[in-house]
NUGUFI-565749 format. One record per residue (C-alpha): residue number from 1; residue in one letter; x, y, z. Coordinates in Angstrom, 3 decimals, always signed. Each point is the difference from the previous one (the first is absolute). Example, Ala and Ser with C-alpha at 12.3 -4.5 7.8 and 13.67 -1.06 7.14 Angstrom:
BEGIN
+-----+---+----------+----------+----------+
!   k ! r !     east !    north !       up !
+-----+---+----------+----------+----------+
!   1 ! A !  +12.300 !   -4.500 !   +7.800 !
!   2 ! S !   +1.370 !   +3.440 !   -0.660 !
+-----+---+----------+----------+----------+
END
This chain:
BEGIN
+-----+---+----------+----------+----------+
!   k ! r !     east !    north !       up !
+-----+---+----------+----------+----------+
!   1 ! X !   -1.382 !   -6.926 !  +18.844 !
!   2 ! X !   -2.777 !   -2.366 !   -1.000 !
!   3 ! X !   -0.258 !   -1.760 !   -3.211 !
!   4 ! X !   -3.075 !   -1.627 !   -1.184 !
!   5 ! X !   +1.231 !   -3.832 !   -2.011 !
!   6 ! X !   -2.795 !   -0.858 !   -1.820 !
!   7 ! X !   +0.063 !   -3.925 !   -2.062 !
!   8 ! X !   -2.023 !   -2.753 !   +0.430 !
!   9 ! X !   +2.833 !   -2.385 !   +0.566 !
!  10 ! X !   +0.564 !   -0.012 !   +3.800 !
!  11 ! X !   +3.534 !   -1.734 !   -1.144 !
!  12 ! X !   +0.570 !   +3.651 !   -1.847 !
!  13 ! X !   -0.805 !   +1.974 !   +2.740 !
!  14 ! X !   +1.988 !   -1.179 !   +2.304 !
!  15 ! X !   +2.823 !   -0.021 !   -2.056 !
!  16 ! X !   -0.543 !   +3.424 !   -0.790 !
!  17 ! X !   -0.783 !   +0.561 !   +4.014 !
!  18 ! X !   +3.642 !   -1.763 !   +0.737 !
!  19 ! X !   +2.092 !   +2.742 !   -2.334 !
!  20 ! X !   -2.229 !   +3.156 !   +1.623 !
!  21 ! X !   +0.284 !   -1.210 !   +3.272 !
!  22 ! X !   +4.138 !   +0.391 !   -0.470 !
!  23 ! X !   -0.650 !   +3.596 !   -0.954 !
!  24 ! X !   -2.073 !   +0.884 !   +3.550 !
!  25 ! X !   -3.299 !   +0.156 !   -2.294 !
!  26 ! X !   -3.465 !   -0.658 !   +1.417 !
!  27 ! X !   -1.521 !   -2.474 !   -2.221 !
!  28 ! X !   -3.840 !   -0.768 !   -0.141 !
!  29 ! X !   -1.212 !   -3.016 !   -2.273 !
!  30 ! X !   -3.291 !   -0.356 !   -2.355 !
!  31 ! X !   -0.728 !   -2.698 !   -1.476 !
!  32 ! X !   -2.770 !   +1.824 !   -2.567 !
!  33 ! X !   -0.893 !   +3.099 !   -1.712 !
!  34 ! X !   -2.797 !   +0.360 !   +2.293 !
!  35 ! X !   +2.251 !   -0.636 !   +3.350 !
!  36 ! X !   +2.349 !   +2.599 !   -1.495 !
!  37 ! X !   -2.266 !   +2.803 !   +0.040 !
!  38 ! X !   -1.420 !   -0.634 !   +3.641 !
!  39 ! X !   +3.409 !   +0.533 !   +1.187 !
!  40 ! X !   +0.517 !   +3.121 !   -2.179 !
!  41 ! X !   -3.350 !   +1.547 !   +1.111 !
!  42 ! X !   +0.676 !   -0.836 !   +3.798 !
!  43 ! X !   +3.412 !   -0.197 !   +0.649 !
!  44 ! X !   +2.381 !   +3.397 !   +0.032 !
!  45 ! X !   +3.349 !   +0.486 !   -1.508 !
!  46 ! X !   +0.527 !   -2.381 !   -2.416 !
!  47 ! X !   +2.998 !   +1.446 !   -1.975 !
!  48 ! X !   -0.137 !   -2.744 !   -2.848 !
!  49 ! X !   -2.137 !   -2.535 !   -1.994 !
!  50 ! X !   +1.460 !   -3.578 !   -1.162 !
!  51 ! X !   -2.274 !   -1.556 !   -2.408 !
!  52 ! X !   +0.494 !   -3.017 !   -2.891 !
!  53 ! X !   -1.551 !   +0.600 !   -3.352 !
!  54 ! X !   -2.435 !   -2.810 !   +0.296 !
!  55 ! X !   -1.865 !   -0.349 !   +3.012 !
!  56 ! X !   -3.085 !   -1.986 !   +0.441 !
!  57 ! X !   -2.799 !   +2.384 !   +0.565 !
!  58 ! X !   +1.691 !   +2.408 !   -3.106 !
!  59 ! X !   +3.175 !   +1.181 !   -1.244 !
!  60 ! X !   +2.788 !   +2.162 !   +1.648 !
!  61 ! X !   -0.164 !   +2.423 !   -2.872 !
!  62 ! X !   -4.009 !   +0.627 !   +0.616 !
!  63 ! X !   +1.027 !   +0.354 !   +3.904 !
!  64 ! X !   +2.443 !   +2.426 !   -0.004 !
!  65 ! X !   -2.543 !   +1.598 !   -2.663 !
!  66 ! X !   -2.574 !   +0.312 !   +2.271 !
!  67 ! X !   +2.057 !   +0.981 !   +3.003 !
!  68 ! X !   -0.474 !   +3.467 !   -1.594 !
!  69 ! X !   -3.372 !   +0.170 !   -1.368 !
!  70 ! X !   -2.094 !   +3.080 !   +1.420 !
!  71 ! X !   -1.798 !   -2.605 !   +2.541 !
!  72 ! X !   +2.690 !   -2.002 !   +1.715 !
!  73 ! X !   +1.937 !   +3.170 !   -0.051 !
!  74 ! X !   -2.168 !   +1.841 !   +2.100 !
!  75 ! X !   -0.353 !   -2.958 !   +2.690 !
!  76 ! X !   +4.122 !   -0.582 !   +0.143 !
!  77 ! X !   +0.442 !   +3.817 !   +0.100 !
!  78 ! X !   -2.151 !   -0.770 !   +3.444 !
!  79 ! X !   +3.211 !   -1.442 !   +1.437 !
!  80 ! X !   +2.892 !   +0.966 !   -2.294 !
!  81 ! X !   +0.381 !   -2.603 !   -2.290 !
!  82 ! X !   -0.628 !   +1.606 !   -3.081 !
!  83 ! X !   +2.784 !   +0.396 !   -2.801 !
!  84 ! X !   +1.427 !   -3.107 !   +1.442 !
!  85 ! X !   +3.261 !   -1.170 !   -2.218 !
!  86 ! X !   -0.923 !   -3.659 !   -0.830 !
!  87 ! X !   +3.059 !   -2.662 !   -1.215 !
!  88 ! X !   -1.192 !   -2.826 !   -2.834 !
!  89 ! X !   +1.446 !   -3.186 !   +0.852 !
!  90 ! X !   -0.530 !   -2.489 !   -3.021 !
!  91 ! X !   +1.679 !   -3.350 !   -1.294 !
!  92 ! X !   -0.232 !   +1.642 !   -3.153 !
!  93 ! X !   +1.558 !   +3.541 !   -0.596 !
!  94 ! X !   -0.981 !   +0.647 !   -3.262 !
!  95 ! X !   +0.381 !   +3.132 !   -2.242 !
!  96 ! X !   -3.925 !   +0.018 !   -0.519 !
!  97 ! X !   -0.133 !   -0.394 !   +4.120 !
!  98 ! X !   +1.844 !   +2.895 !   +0.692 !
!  99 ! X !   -1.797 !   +1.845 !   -2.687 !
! 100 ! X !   -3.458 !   -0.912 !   +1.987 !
! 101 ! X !   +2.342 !   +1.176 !   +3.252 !
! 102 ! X !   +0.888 !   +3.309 !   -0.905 !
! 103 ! X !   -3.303 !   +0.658 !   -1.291 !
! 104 ! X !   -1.958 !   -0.543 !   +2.838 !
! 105 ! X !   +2.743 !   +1.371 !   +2.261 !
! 106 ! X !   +2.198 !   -2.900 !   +1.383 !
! 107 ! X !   +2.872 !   +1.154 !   +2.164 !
! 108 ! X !   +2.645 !   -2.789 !   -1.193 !
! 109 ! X !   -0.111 !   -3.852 !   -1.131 !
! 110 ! X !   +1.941 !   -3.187 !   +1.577 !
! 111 ! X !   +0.087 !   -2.793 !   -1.362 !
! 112 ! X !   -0.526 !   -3.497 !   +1.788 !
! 113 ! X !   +2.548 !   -1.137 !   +1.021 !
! 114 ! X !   +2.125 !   +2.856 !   +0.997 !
! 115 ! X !   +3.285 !   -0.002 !   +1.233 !
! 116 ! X !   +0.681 !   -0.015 !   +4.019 !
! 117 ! X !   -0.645 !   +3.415 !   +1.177 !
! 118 ! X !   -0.987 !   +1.210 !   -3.463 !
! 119 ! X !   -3.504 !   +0.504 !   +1.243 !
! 120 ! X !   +0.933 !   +1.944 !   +2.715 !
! 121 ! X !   +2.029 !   +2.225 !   -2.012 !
! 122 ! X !   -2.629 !   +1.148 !   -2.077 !
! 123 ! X !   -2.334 !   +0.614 !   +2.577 !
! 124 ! X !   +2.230 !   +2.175 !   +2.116 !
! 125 ! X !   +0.690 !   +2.088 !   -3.416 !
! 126 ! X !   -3.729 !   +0.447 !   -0.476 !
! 127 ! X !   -0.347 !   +1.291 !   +3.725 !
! 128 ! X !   +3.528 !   +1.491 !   +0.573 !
! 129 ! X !   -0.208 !   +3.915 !   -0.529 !
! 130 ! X !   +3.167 !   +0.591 !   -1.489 !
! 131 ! X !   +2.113 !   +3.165 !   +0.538 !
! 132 ! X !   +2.225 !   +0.326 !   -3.038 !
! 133 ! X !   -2.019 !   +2.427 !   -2.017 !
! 134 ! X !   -1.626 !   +1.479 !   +2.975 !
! 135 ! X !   -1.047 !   +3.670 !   -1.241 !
! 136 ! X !   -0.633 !   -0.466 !   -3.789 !
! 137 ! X !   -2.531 !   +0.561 !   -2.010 !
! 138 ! X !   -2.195 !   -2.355 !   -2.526 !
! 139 ! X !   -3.166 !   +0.528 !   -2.162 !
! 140 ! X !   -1.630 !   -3.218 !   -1.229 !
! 141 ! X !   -2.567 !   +0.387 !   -2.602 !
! 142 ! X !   -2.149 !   -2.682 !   -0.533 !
! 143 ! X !   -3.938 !   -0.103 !   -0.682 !
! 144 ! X !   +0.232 !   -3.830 !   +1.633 !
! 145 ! X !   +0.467 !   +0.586 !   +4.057 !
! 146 ! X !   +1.394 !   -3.525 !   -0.079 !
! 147 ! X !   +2.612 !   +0.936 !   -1.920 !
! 148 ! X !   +0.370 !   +3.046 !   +2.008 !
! 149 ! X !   +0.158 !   -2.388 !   +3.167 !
! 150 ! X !   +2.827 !   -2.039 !   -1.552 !
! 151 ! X !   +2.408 !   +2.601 !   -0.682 !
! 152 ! X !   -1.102 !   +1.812 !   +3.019 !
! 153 ! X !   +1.097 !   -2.956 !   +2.134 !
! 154 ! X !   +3.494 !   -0.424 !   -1.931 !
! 155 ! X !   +0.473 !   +3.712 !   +0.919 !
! 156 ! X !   -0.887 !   +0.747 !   +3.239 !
! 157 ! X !   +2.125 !   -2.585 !   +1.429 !
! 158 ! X !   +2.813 !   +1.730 !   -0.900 !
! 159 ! X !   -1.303 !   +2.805 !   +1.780 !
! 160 ! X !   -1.486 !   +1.616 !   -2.846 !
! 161 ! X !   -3.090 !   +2.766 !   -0.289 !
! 162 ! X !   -2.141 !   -0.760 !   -2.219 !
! 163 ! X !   -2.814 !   +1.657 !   -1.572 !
! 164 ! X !   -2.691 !   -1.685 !   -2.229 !
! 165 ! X !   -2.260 !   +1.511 !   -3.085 !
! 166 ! X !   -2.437 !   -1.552 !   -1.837 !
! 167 ! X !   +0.785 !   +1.183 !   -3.244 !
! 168 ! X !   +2.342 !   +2.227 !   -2.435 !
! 169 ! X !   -2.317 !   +3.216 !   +0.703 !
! 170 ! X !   +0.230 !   -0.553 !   +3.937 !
! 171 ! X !   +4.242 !   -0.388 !   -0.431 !
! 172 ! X !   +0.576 !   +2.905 !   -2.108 !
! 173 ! X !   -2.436 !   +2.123 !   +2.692 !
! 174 ! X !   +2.099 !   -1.438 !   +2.761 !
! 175 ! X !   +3.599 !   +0.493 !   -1.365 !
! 176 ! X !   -1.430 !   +3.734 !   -0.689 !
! 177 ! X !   +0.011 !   +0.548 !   +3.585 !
! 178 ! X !   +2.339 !   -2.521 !   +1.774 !
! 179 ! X !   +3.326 !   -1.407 !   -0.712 !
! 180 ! X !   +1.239 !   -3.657 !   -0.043 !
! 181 ! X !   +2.923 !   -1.732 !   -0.712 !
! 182 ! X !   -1.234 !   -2.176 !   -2.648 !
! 183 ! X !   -2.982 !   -1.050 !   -2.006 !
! 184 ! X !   -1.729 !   -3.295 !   -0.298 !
! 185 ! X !   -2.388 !   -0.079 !   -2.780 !
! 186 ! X !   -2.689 !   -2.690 !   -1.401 !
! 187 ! X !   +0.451 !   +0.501 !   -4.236 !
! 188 ! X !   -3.550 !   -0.887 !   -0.335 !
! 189 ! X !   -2.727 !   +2.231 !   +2.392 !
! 190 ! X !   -3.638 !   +0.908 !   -0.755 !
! 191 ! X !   +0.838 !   +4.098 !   +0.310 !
! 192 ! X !   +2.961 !   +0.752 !   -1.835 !
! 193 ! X !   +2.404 !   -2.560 !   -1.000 !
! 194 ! X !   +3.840 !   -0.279 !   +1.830 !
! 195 ! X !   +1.334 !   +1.101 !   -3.676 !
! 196 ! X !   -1.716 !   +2.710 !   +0.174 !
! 197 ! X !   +0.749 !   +0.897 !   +3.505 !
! 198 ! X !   +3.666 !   -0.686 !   -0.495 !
! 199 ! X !   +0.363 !   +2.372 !   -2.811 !
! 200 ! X !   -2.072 !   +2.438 !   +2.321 !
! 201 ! X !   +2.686 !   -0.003 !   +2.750 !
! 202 ! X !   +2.691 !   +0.287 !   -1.901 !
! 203 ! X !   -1.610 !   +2.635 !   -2.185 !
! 204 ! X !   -2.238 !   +2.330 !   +2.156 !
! 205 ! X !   +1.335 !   -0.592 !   +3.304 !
! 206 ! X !   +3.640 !   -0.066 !   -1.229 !
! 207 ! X !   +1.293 !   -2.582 !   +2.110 !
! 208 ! X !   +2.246 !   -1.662 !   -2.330 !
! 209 ! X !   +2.164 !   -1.846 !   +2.903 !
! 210 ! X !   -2.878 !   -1.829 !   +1.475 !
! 211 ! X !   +0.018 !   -3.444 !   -0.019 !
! 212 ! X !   -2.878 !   -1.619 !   -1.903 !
! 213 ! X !   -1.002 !   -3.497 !   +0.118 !
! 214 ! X !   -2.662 !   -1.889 !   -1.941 !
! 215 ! X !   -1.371 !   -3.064 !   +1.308 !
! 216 ! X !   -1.837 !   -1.937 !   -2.908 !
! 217 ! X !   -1.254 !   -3.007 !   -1.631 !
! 218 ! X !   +0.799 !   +1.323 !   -3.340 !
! 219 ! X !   +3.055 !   -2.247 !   -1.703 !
! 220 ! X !   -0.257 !   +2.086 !   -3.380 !
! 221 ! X !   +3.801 !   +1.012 !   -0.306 !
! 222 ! X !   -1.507 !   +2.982 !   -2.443 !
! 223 ! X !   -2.120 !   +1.396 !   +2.976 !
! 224 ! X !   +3.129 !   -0.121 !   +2.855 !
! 225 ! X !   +2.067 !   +1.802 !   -2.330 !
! 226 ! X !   -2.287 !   +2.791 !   -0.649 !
! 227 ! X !   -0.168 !   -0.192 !   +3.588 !
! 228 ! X !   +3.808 !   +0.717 !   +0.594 !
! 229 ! X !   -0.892 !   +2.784 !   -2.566 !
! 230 ! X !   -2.369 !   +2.245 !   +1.705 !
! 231 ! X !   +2.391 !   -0.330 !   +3.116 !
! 232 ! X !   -0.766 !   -3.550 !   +1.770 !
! 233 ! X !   +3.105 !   -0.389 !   +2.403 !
! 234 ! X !   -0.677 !   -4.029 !   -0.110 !
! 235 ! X !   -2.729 !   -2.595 !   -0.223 !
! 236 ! X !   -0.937 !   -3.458 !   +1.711 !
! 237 ! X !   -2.294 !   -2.115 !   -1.916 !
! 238 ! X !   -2.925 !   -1.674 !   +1.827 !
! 239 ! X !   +0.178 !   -2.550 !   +1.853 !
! 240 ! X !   +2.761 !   +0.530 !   +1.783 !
! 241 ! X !   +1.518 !   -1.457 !   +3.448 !
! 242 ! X !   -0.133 !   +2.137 !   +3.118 !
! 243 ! X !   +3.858 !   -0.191 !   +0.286 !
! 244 ! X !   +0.207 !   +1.472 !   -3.648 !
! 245 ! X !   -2.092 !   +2.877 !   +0.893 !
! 246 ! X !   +1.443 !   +1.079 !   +3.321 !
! 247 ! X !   +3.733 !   -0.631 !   -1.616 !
! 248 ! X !   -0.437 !   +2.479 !   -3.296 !
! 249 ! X !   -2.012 !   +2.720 !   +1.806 !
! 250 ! X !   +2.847 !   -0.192 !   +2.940 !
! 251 ! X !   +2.917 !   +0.469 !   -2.394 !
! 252 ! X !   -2.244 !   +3.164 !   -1.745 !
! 253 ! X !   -0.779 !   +1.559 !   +3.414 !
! 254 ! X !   +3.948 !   -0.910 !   +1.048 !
! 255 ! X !   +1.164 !   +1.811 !   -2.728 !
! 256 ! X !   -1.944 !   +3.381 !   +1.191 !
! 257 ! X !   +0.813 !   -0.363 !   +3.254 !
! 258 ! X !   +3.850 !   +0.287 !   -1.325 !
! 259 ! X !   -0.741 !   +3.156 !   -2.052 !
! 260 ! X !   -1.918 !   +1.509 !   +2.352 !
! 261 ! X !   +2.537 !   -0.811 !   +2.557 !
! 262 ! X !   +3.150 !   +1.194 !   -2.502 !
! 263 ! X !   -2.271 !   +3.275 !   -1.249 !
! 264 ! X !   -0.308 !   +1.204 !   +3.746 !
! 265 ! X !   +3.884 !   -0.783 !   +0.245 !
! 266 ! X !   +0.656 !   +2.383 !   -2.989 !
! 267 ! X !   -2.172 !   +2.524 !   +1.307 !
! 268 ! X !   +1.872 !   +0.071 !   +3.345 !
! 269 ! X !   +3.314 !   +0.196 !   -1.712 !
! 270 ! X !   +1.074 !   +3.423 !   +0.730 !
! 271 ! X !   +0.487 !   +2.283 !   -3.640 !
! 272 ! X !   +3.299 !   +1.180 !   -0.626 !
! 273 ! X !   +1.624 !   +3.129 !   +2.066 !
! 274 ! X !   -2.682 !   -0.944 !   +2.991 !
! 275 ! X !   +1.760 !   -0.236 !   +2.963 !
! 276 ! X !   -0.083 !   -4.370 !   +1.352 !
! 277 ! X !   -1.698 !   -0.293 !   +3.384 !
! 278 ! X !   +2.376 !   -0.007 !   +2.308 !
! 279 ! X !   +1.383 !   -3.239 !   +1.564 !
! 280 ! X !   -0.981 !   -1.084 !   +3.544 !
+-----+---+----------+----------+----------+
END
């Protein structure tokens, strides 16, 4: 797999070079913004993007920004390098930084300096398909795609499907028609709000076991208990680490695996008077 380090410190990039050369990773080095995209546009198969927040010829926020504006898009589509996850790394992880992260769609942070192998870690999580969950289900409602990105990423490497809307009205449409294991809903959307499509789900669809998560900025203690009200199974509160996102939705989707898993048990269960299959 290739992975892109971009930093203008050549004393960065090796370092980061040194810890994804252990892992088997091809590593290519730019020095600039500008260097950056001429390998994106030209070189296939990058699975990953490295970048610092401040760079000389911009920011890392504004390039992993513009890595998916209509444009560039088009031109890295070209050699399948769009929807590229891309990694922060920063001397200064702050809650405002991550905020900035998660909404233009950062993968994960790091923070200089990291721990031996720490690095390397994260990266192969990023990349590394995971198996666990292979099979479920997830809806992620979210009118920002970043944010869609960012949960997308925490869930498909633990071999999650996930589906995407754009807003309330799209979810509600969808969960009409398909089913999924759990919900992951924005409380804030231009077309109907995640209240409103909460109390929908549990009300007109009837599906009072499904998890529901809310993902919001919103720290009014008023608001997340009306939230638990209409039928909110649990909430994170924006910003929030990568780690803290994959771990709660894990133990949600866990927990349906094991009733699914213990209903299907039941089921099999012969009734009493029915004869037991017989033993081989």
């Amino acid at each position: 797999m290739k992975v892109l380090v971009l930093d203008t410190s050549a004393m960065a990039r090796r370092l980061i070079r040194e810890e994804l050369d252990l892992g088997g990773y091809e590593v290519l080095e730019a020095e600039s913004r500008a260097r950056a995209l001429w390998l994106l546009k030209g070189t296939p198969g990058i699975s990953l993007i490295t970048t610092p927040v401040v760079l000389e010829d911009g920011d890392g926020f504004a390039f992993i920004r513009d890595l998916q504006s209509a444009g560039l898009r088009a031109d890295l589509e070209r050699v399948g390098n769009h929807d590229l996850p891309a990694m922060l790394v920063t001397g200064n992880d702050t809650d405002a930084d991550r905020l900035r992260g998660f909404q233009v769609g950062a993968a994960d942070f790091i923070q200089k300096p990291w721990g031996r192998g720490r690095l390397l870690a994260r990266v192969d999580a990023i990349l590394g398909r995971g198996e666990e969950l292979s099979g479920m289900r997830v809806l992620v409602a979210d009118d920002s795609p970043f944010a869609r990105k960012f949960v997308r990423t925490c869930l498909t490497r633990l071999g999650v499907d996930v589906h995407e809307a754009d807003d309330g009205d799209t979810a509600l449409a969808f969960l009409r028609e398909q089913r999924v294991d759990m919900l992951v809903t924005d409380l804030n959307m231009v077309r109907m709000h995640g209240d409103a499509l909460c109390l929908k789900v549990r009300g007109e669809l009837g599906l009072a076991e499904l998890p529901i998560i809310f993902l919001t900025a919103n720290e009014d203690k008023t608001t997340m208990l009306a939230l638990f009200k209409l039928g909110a199974t649990d909430y994170l509160r924006k910003p929030f680490l990568q780690e803290e996102l994959t771990a709660r939705l894990r133990v949600h989707l866990e927990r349906e695996r094991l009733i699914a898993t213990l209903r299907q048990m039941a089921e099999a269960k012969p009734t009493a008077g029915e004869p037991h299959a017989a033993v081989r």
